[in-house]
C-alpha positions in Angstrom: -57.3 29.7 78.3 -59.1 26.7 79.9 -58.2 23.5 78.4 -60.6 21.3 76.6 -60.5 17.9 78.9 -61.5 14.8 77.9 -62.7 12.3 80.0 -61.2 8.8 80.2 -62.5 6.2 77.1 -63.9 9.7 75.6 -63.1 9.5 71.7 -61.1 12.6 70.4 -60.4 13.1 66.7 -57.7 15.7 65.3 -57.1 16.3 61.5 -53.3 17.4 60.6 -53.1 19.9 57.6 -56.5 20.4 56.4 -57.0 24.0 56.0 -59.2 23.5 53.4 -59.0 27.3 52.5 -55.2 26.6 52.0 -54.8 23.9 50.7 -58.1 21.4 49.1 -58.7 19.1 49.1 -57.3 17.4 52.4 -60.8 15.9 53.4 -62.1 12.5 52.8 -65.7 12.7 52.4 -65.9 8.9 52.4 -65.9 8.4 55.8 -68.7 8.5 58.7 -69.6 11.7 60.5 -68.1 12.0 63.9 -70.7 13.1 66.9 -73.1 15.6 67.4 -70.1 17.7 69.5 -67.4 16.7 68.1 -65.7 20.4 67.7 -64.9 22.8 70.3 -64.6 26.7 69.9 -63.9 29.2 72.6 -66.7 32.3 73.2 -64.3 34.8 75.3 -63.3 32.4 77.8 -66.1 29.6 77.9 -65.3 26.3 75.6 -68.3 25.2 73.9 -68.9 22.0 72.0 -70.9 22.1 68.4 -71.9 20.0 66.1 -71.2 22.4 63.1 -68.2 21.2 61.4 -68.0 17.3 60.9 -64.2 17.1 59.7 -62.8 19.4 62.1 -58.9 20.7 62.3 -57.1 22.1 65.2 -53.9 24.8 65.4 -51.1 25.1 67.5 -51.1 28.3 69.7 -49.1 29.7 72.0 -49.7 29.3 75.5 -50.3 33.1 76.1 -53.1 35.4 78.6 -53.3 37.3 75.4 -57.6 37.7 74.8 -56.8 35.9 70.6 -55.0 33.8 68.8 -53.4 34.4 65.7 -54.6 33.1 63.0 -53.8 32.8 58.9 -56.6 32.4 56.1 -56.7 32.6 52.3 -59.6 34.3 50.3 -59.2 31.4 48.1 -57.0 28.5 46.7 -53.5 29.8 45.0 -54.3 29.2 41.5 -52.0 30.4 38.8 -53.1 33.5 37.4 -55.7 34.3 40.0 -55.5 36.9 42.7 -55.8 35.9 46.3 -55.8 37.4 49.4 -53.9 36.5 52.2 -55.2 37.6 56.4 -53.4 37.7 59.3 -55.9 37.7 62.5 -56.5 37.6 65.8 -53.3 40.4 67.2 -53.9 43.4 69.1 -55.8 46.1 67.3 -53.4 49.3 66.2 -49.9 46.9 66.7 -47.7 45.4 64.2 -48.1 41.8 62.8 -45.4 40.0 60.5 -46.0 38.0 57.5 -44.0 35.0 56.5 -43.4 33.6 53.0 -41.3 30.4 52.8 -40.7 27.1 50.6 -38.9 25.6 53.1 -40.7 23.8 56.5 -37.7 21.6 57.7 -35.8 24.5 59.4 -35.0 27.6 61.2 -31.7 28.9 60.6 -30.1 25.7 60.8 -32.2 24.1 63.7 -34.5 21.6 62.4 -38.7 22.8 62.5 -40.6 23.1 64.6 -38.6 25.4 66.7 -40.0 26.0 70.6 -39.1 29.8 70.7 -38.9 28.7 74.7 -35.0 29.3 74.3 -35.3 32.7 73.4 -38.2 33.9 75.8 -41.8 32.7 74.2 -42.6 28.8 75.5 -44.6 27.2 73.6 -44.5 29.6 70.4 -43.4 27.5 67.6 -41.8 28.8 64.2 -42.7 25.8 61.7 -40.6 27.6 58.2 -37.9 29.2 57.5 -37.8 33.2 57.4 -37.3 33.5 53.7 -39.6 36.7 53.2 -41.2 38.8 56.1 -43.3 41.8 55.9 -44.0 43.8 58.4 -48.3 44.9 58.4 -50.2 47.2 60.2 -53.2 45.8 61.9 -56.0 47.2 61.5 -58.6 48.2 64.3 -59.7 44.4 64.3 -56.4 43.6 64.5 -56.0 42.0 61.1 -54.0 43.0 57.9 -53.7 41.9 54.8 -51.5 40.8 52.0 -53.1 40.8 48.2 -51.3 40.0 44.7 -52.2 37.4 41.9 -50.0 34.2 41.5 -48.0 34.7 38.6 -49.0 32.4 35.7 -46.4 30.6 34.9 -46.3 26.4 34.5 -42.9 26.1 36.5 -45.2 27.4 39.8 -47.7 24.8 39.1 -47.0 22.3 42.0 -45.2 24.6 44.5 -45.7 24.0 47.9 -45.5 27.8 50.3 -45.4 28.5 53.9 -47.0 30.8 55.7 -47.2 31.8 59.1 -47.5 35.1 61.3 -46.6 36.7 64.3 -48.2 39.6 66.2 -46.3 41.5 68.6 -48.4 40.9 71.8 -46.6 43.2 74.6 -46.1 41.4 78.3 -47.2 38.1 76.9 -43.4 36.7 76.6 -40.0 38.1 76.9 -40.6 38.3 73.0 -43.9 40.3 73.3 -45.0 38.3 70.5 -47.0 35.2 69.7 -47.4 33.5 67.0 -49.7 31.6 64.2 -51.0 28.4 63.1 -48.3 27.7 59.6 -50.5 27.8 56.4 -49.6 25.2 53.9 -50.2 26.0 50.2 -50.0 24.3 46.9 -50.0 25.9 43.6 -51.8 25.0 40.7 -54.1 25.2 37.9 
């Protein structure tokens, strides 16, 4: 995937944990619009800039000839009581993915995260929580699957931070054959 380069004196803005979808509110609508292009997005290969989204985030990938990324989204914020929907995106259609539930973002069995899963055969693919809960999904033909349930309603949960992230076996890409996902950040509440 062709980088995005910026030329020299060129102004470059990059938000850190503000999947709004994950967890609101980590925008500050206070402050002044960036530029006309100030976000990039990739059509197949081509990088295009757009004006579209004025608070723009970015993910960590894996550095991969693999056509997608993966990606995680929520169907909405976890609030107790409600149902969401969790998606796991962007693997190869009719392969496995895996689904990662943690409370814990400061290691990897023992080693502290992120973890460069370089050691074991995938550079630049970085675990970011620890592997508390996996499930294994089916992708469907988009290659996407899906993890529904309602947060349970009780006041202990409210204020509980969760980790999320995904990998999608990805054959030839790495001695792995996997890549793996932005992390997904949630807090519980009300």
């Amino acid at each position: 995937m062709p980088p995005v380069v910026l030329l020299p004196g060129e102004v470059c803005w990059l938000g850190v944990d503000a999947y709004s979808r994950i967890a609101p509110p980590m925008h500050d609508t206070t402050g002044v619009n960036g530029p006309a292009a100030n976000y990039w997005r990739r059509t197949g290969t081509a990088w295009a800039a757009s004006g579209s989204v004025f608070r723009p985030i970015y993910r960590v990938i894996c550095a991969s000839d693999f056509p997608t990324t993966p990606y995680l989204s929520a169907s909405n914020p976890p609030r107790l009581g409600q149902p969401i929907t969790l998606t796991l995106g962007g693997g190869q259609p009719l392969s496995l993915g895996f689904f990662i539930f943690s409370t814990d973002n400061t290691n990897w069995y023992g080693l502290p995260t992120p973890v460069d899963l370089a050691a074991f055969g995938a550079p630049n693919c970085f675990v970011n929580c620890a592997w508390q809960e996996v499930f294994t999904l089916g992708l469907d033909a988009q290659g996407r699957a899906s993890l529904s349930g309602t947060i349970p309603n009780f006041a202990a949960f409210n204020g509980v931070r969760f980790y999320n992230q995904g990998l999608v076996l990805a054959p030839g890409t790495n001695l792995l054959n996997l890549i793996v996902s932005n992390l997904g950040t949630a807090l519980m509440g009300s």
